[in-house]
C-alpha positions in Angstrom: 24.0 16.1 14.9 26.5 15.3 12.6 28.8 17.8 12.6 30.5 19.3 15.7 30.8 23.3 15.5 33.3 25.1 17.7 32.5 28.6 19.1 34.1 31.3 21.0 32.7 30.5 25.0 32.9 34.2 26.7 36.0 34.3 28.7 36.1 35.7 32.0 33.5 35.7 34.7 29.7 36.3 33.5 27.3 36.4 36.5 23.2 36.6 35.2 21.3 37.9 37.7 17.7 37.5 36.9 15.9 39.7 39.7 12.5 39.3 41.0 9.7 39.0 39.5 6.6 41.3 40.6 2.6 40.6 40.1 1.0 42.1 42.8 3.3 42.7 45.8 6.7 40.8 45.3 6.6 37.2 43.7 9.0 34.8 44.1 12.8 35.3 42.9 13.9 33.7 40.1 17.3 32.3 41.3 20.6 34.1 40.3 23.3 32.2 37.8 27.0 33.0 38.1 29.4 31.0 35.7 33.4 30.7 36.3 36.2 30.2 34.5 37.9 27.0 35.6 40.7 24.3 35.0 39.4 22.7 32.2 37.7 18.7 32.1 36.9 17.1 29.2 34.8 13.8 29.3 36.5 10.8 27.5 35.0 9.5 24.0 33.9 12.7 21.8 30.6 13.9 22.6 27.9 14.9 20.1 25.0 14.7 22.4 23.7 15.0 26.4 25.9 13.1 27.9 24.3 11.0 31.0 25.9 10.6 34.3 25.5 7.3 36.7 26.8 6.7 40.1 26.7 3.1 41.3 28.6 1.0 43.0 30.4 -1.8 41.4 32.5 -4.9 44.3 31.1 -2.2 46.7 33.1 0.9 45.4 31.3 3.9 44.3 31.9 4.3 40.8 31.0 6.9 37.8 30.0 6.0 34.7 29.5 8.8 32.2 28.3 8.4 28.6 29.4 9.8 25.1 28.0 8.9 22.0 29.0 9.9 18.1 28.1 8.7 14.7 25.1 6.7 16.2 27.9 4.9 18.7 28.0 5.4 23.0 31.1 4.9 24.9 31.3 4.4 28.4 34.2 5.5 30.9 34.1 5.0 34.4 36.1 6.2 37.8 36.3 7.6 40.9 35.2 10.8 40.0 34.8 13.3 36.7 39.0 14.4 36.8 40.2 10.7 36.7 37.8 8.6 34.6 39.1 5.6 32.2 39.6 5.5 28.4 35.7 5.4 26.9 35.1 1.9 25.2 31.9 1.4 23.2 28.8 -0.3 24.5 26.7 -3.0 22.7 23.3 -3.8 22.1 22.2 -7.5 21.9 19.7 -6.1 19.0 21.6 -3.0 18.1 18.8 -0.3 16.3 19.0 0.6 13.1 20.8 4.0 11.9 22.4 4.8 15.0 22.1 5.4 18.8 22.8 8.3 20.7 22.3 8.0 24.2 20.9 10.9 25.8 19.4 10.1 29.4 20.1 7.1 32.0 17.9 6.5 34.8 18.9 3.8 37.7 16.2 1.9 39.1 16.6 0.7 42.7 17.5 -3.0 41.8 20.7 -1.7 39.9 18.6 -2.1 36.1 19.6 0.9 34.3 17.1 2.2 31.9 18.6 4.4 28.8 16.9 6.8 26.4 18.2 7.7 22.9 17.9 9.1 20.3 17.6 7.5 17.0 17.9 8.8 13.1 16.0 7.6 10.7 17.2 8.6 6.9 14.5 10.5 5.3 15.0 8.8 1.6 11.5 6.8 2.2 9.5 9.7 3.7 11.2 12.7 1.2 13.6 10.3 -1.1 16.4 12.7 0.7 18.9 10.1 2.4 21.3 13.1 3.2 19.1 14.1 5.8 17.4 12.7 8.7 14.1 12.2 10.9 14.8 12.0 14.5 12.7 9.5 16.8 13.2 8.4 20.8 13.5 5.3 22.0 14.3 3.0 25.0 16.7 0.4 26.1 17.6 -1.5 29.5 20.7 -2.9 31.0 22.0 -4.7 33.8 25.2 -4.2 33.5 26.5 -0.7 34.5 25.6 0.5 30.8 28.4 -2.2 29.2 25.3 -3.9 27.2 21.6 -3.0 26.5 18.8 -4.7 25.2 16.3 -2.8 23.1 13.0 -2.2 24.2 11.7 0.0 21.1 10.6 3.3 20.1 8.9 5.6 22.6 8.3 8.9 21.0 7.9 9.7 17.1 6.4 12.8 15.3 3.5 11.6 13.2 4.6 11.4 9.3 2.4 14.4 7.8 4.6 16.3 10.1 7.9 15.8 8.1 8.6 18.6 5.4 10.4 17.3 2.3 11.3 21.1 1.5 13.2 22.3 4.2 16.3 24.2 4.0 17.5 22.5 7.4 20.9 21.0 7.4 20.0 18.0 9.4 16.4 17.4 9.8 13.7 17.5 8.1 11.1 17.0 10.9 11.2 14.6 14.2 11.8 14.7 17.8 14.7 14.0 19.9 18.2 16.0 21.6 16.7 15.1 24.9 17.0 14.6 28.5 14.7 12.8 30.8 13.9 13.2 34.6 12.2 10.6 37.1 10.3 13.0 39.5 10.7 12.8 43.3 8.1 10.3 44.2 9.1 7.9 41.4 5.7 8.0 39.4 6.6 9.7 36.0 9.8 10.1 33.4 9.4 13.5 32.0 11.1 13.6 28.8 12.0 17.4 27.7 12.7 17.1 24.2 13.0 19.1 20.8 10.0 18.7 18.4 11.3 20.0 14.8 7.6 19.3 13.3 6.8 21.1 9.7 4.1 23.3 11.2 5.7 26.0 12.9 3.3 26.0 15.9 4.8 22.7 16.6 7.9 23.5 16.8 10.9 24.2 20.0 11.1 22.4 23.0 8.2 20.6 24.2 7.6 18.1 26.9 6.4 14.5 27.2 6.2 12.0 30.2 5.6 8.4 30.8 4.9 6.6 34.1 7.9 4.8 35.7 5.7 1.4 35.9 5.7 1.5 32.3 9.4 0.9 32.0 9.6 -2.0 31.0 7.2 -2.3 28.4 7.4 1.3 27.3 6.0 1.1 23.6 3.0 3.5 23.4 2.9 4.8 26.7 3.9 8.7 26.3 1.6 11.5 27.2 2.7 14.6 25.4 1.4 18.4 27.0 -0.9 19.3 24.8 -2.9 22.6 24.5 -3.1 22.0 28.8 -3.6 18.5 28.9 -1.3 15.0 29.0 -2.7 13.6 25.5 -1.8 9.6 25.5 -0.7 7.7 22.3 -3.2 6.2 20.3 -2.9 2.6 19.1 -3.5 2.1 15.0 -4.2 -1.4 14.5 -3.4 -2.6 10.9 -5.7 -4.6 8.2 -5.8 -7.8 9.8 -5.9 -6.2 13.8 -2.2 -7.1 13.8 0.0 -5.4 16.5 -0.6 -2.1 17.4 1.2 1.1 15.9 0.9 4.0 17.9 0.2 7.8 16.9 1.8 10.4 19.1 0.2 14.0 18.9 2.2 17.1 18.4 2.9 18.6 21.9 2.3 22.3 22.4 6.1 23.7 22.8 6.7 25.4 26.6 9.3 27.4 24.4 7.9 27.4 20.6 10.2 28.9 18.1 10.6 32.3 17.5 11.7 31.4 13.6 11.0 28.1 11.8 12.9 25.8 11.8 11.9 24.8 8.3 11.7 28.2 6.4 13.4 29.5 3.0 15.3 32.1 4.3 18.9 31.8 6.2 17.5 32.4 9.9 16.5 30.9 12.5 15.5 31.7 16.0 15.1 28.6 17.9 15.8 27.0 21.5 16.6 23.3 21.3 18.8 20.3 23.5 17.5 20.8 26.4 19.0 19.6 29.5 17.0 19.1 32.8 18.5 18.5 36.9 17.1 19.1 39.9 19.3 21.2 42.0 19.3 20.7 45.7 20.4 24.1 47.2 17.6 26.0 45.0 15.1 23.1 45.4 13.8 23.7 41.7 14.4 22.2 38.7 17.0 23.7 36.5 17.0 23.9 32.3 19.9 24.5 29.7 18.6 25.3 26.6 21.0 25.9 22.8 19.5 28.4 20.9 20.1 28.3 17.4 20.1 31.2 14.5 20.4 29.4 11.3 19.8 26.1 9.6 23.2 25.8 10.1 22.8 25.3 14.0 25.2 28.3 14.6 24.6 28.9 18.5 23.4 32.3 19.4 24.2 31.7 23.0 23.2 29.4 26.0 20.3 29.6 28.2 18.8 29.0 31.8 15.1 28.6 32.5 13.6 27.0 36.3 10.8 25.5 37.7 9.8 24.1 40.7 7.8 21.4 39.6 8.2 18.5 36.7 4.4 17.9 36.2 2.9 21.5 35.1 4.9 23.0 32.3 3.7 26.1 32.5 5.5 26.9 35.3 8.8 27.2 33.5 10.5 30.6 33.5 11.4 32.9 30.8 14.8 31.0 29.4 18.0 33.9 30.1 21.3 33.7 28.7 24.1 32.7 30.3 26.8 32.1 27.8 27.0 34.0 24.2 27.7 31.8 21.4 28.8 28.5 23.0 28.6 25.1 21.8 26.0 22.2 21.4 24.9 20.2 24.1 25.5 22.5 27.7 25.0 20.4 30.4 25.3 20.5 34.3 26.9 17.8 36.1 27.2 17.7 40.0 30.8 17.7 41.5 29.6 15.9 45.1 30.8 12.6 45.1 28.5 9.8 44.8 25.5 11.7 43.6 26.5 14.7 41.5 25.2 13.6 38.1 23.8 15.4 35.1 20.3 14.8 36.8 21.3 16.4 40.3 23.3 19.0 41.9 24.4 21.1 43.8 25.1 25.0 44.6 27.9 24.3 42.6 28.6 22.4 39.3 30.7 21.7 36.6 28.8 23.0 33.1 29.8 20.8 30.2 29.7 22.1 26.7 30.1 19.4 24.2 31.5 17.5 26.5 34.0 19.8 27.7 33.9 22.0 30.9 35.6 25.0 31.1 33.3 26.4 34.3 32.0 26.0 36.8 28.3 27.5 37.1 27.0 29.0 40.3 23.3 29.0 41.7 21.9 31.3 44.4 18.2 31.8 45.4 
């Protein structure tokens, strides 16, 4: 995004309880949310997307590492913990991509490699001669460093072109996927990537979900499965005239939260979750979801939202989202407060939730 917008955050104490849920006899309860007011933190380096968290230890000291990016730039800080972290200094690419990086997700691997995920903007002057506005893509990188440099390893995720809608009334985009987060599951086989899709086709569009397997890190170019009318639907390679190197077609996923309103219409509304944000949660052994939801093509925030599930690889287990926060800003995150493994990917009963980079409460979650 390029502009950061400021709104009220409800003051006070706001507790969501969601209840049970009945079928036959009494289902499952859908945990219970309760967010405080607290001393506020705010994350070094200005923050206008997710914002990944990394433990690891550096001449045998556990140490944090949180990224910001802005204006296609990430900055890194580190410290002992999320109340004392350094200045934020920019990171460098030894092939730095074109039109900007936003780093959204940082997974470690066990070896100390670091494997990041952004998200990219591509002007849409070739696709809709508009160079105002933007196409979103996904890509990857890899580092070795704590996250100080990365190398490039290319683009992971893209909407296919006939998707992109030269017409829109958007603000920002005019088609494109990205404002993302990505989770490696518990037995280290798959990175699910939970992602907005802002296709042209209205069926297409809200937060949908993609996932790669984690032995495909390295070499990560065309090997996406999106969830797809029930199914994992792979890539599919395009070869060109000559059988040169491979481009590779991604379908459109099927949203697990489609839009309510286009994101693409004439009118001034829009009813729309996006950015969503993804950590497993150890005292509620689920996984836990912060959605935005916009209501104009503006990307004024209606309010922020809270959806669970107890399992990465069927999406249709995902709750109804339920709002937590009215109005808000961009980009709510979790991060976990214990010490030397609370990160936006895991936590606890307790967390700090981080709106734009700022936390102003903690959040609460009960089963």
């Amino acid at each position: 995004m390029r502009v950061i917008r400021h709104l009220p955050v409800t003051a006070g104490v706001l507790i969501l309880g969601l209840g049970a849920l009945h079928a036959q006899g009494q289902a499952p309860r859908v945990p219970t949310v309760t967010v405080l007011r607290a001393p506020a933190v705010e994350l070094p380096g200005e923050a206008d997307s997710n914002s990944p968290v990394v433990w690891e230890r550096v001449d045998g000291v556990p140490t944090l590492h949180v990224f910001t990016s802005v204006a296609g730039q990430p900055w890194r800080a580190s410290g002992p913990r999320l109340q004392t972290l350094s200045d934020a200094v920019p990171v460098e690419f030894s092939l730095r991509p074109d039109h900007g990086v936003w780093m959204e997700a940082i997974i470690p691997d066990v070896d100390g490699t670091w494997y990041g995920y952004y998200h990219n903007e591509i002007p849409a002057e070739a696709a809709c001669g508009d160079p105002g506005r933007v196409v979103p893509r996904i890509g990857a990188a890899r580092s070795v460093d704590f996250g100080a440099t990365w190398e490039d390893l290319g683009v992971i995720l893209e909407a296919p072109a006939w998707t992109n809608t030269c017409d829109s009334q958007n603000q920002y985009f005019l088609g494109g996927v990205g404002d993302f987060s990505a989770v490696l599951d518990a037995n280290a086989r798959d990175v699910h990537f939970f992602y907005s899709q802002y296709v042209g086709r209205e069926w297409g569009q809200g937060v949908a979900v993609a996932r790669m397997a984690w032995a495909d890190r390295d070499e990560p170019a065309g090997k996406m499965s999106l969830w797809t009318r029930g199914v994992w639907m792979p890539a599919r390679a395009v070869r060109g005239e000559h059988n040169d190197d491979a481009t590779w077609l991604y379908p459109v996923a099927s949203p697990v939260y489609p839009v309510a309103q286009s994101w693409h219409l004439d009118g001034p509304s829009v009813d729309a979750f996006w950015g969503p944000s993804v950590h497993w949660n150890t005292h509620l052994q689920q996984y836990v979801m912060l959605l935005n939801r916009a209501k104009d093509m503006q990307w004024t925030q209606e309010g922020i939202y809270v959806a669970f599930s107890p399992t990465l690889d069927d999406p249709t287990q995902w709750t109804t989202p339920r709002k937590i926060l009215d109005g808000g800003g961009w980009y709510p995150q979790v991060i976990g407060i214990e010490p030397g493994i609370g990160t936006d990917r895991l936590a606890g009963a307790v967390a700090r939730l981080f709106i734009h980079g700022r936390s102003e409460h903690v959040i609460q979650f009960t089963r």
